[in-house]
PLY file of the C-alpha trace (Angstrom):
ply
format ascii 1.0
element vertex 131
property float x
property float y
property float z
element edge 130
property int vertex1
property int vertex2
end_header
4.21 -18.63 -29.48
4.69 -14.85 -30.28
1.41 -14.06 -28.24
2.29 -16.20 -25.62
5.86 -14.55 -24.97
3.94 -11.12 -25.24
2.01 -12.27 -22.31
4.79 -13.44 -20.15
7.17 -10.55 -20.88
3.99 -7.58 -20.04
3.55 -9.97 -16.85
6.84 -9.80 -16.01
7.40 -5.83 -16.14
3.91 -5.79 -14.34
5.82 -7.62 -11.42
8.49 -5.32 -11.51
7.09 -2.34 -11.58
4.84 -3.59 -7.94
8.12 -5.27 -7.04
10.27 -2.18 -7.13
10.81 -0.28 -4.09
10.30 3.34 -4.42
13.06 5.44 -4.58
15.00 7.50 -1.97
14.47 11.41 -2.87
16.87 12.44 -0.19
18.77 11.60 2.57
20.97 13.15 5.74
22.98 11.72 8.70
22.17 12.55 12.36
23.73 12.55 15.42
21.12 11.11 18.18
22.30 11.83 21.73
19.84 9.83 23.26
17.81 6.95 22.43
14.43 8.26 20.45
11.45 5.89 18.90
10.90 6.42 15.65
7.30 4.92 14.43
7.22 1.78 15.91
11.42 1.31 15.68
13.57 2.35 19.18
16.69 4.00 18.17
19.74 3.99 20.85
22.05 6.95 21.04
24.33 7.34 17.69
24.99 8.10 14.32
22.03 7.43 11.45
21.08 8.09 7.96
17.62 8.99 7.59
16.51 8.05 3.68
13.39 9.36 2.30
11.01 8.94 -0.42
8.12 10.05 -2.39
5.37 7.78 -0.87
6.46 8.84 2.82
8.84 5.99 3.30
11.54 6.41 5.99
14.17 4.08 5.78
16.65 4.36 9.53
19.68 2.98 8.48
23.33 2.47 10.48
26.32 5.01 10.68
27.95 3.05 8.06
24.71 2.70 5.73
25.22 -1.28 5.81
22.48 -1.91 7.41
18.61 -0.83 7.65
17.48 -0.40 10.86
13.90 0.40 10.77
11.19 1.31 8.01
8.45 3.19 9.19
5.59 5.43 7.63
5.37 9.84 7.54
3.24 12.40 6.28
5.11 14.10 3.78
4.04 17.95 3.49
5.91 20.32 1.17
7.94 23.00 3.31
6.70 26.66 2.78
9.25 28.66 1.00
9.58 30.84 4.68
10.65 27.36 6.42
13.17 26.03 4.16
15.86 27.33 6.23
14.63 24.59 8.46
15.74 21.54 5.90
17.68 18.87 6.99
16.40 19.30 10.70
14.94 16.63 12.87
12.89 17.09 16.16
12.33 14.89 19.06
11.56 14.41 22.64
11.30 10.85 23.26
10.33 10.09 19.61
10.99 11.71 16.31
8.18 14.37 16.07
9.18 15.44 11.98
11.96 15.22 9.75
12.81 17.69 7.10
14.62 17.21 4.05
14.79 18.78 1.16
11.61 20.61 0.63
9.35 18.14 2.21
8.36 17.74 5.70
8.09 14.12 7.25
5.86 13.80 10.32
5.86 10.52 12.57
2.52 9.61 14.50
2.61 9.92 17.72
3.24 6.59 19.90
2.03 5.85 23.54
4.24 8.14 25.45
6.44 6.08 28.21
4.75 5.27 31.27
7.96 7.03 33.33
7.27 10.81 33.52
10.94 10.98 34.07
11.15 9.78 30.81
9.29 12.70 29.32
12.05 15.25 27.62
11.67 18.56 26.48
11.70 18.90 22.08
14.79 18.89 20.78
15.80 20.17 17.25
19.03 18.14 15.73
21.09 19.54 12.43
22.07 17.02 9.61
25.59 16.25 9.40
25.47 15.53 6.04
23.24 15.67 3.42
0 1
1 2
2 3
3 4
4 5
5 6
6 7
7 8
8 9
9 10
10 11
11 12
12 13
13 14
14 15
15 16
16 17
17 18
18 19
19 20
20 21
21 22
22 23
23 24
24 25
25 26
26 27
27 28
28 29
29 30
30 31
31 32
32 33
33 34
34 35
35 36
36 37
37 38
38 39
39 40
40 41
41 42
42 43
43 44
44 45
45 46
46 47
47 48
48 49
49 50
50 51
51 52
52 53
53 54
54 55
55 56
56 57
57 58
58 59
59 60
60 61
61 62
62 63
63 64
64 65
65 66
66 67
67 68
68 69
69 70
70 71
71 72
72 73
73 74
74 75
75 76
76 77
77 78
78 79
79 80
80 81
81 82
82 83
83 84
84 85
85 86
86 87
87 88
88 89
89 90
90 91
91 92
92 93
93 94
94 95
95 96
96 97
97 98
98 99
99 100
100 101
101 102
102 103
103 104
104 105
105 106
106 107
107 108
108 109
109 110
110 111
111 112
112 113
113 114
114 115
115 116
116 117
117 118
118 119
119 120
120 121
121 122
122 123
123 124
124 125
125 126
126 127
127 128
128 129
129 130
């Protein structure tokens, strides 16, 4: 009985410990003026809070952090010491290029570019509103 409910107890905190979502390191709130893509998720215009974490996770979530919007995949770099004044930045053109918060750098891969050429926007650098 005793080995048996070691079993199923070290099974169970196996599960967990896959089951558990990795945690945010950091977050910050931007203000999008226009609508950007941001992996494979399309953003309209607004207000969002970008959440972070170790494993490269970016979690897109509303204005009022109710609700997640998208999840999509970055390379995380560490910032060099002479671009830290760059933290809590994000730059785009029609999609988020990198995100960077903290002391780590988040870049997106690139997606197939709209077929418009109107579309096409010059890189734009946005400040956190929050952090």
């Amino acid at each position: 009985m005793k080995k048996s409910l070691c079993k199923v107890l070290s099974l169970a905190a196996l599960a967990l410990s896959f089951a558990a979502p990795a945690a945010a390191n950091d977050s910050a709130l931007f203000r999008l003026d226009q609508a950007v893509q941001v992996g494979s998720v399309a953003l309209p215009a607004g207000v969002y809070e970008f959440r972070v974490s170790d494993r490269g996770v970016v979690c897109v979530y509303d204005e009022e952090k109710a609700a997640v919007v998208g999840v999509t995949l970055a390379r995380r770099d560490s910032l060099e010491l002479a671009h830290l004044s760059g933290s809590a930045t994000l730059t785009h053109d029609w999609a988020v290029r990198s995100l960077s918060i903290g002391d780590f750098r988040y870049t997106f891969s690139p997606g197939a570019a709209p077929t418009a050429t109107a579309a096409l926007r010059q890189p734009t650098t946005v400040v956190a509103l929050a952090r």
